[in-house]
LUMDODREN-767879 format. One line per field, with one value per residue (C-alpha): residue number from 1; y, z, x. Coordinates in nm, 3 decimals, always signed. Example, Ala and Ser with C-alpha at 12.3 -4.5 7.8 and 13.67 -1.06 7.14 Angstrom:
2
seq <- 1 | 2
north <- -0.450 | -0.106
up <- +0.780 | +0.714
east <- +1.230 | +1.367
//
This chain:
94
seq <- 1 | 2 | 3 | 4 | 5 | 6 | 7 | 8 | 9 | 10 | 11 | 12 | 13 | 14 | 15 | 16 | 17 | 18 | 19 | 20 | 21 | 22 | 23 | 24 | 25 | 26 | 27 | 28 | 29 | 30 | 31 | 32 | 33 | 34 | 35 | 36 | 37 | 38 | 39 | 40 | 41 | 42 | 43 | 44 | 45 | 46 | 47 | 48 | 49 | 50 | 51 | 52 | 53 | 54 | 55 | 56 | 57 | 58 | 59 | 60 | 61 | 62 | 63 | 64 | 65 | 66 | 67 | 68 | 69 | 70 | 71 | 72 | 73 | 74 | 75 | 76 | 77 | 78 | 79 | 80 | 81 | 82 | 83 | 84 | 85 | 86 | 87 | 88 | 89 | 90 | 91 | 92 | 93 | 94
north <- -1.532 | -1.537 | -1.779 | -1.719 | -1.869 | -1.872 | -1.809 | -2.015 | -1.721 | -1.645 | -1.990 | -1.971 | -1.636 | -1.799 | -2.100 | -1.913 | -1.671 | -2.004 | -2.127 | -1.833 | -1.775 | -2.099 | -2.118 | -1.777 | -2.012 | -2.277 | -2.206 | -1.868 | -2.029 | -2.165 | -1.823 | -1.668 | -1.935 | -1.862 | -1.544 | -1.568 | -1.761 | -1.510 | -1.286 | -1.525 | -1.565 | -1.159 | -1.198 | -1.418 | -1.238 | -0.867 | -0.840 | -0.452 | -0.349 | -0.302 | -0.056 | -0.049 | -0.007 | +0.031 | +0.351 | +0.123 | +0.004 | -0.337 | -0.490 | -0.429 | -0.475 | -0.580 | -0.515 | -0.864 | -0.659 | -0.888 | -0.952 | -0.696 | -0.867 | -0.710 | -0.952 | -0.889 | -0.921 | -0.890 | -0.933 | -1.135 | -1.207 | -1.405 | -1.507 | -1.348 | -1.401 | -1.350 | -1.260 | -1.210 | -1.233 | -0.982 | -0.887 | -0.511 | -0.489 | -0.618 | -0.362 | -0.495 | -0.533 | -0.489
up <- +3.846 | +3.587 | +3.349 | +3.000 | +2.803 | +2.414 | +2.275 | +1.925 | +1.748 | +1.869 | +1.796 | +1.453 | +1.414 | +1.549 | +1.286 | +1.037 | +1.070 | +1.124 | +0.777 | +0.627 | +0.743 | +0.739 | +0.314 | +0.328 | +0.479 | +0.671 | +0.996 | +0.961 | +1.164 | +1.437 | +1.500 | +1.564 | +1.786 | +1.968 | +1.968 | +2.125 | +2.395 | +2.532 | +2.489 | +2.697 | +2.963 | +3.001 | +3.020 | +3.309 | +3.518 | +3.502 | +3.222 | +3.365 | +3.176 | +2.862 | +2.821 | +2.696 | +2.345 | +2.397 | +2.640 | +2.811 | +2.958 | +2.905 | +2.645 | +2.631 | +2.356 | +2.313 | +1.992 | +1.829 | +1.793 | +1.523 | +1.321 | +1.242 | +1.512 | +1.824 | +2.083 | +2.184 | +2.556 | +2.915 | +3.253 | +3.429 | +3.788 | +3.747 | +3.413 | +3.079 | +2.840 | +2.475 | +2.219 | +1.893 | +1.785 | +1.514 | +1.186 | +1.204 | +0.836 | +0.820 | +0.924 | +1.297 | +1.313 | +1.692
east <- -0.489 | -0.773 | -0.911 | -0.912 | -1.258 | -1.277 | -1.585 | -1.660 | -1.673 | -1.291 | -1.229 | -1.315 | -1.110 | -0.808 | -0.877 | -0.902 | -0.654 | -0.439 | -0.491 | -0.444 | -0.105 | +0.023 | -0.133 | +0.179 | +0.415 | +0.427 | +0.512 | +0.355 | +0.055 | +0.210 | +0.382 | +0.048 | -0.058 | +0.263 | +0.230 | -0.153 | -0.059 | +0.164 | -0.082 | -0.346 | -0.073 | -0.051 | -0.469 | -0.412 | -0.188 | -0.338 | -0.601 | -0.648 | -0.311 | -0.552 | -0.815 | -1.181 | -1.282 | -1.664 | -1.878 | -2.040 | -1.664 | -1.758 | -1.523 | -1.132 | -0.866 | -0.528 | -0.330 | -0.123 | +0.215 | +0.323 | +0.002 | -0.235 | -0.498 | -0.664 | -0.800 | -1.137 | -1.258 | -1.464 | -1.357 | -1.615 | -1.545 | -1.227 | -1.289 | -1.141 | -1.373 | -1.243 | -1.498 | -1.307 | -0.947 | -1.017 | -0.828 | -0.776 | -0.819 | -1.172 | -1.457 | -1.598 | -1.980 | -2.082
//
């Protein structure tokens, strides 16, 4: 089984994605939260069901079915490290 690390900078995607759903309803928020920690259970078991986004085959992605979100992240020894938890409908600046 692997560990799954949040970076800050998924940390503060997941916050803010938080507040903006639960400002559309409340509950809305909690969902997604939900919803990512299934998501971060799948990461633990086998994070090698998802594929790479980058050349370099460095970083992987994982579409949110629900929520128009991809998570963001490496495989590092036994570690899942999750850089971003990124709206699809916002440009991404790597």
């Amino acid at each position: 089984m692997f560990s799954v690390v949040l970076t800050r900078e998924a940390r503060e995607d997941i916050f803010q994605a938080y507040n903006y759903y639960e400002e559309i309803s409340t509950g809305l928020g909690e969902d997604f939260l939900l919803i990512l920690e299934q998501y971060y259970n799948t990461l633990q078991d086998n994070p090698y069901l998802y594929g790479y986004t980058d050349k370099r085959k460095t970083l992987r992605d994982v579409a949110i079915l629900r929520f128009p979100f991809v998570i963001i992240f490496e495989i590092y020894d036994s570690t899942v490290i999750i850089y971003s938890v990124h709206n699809t409908h916002k440009q991404l600046k790597m």
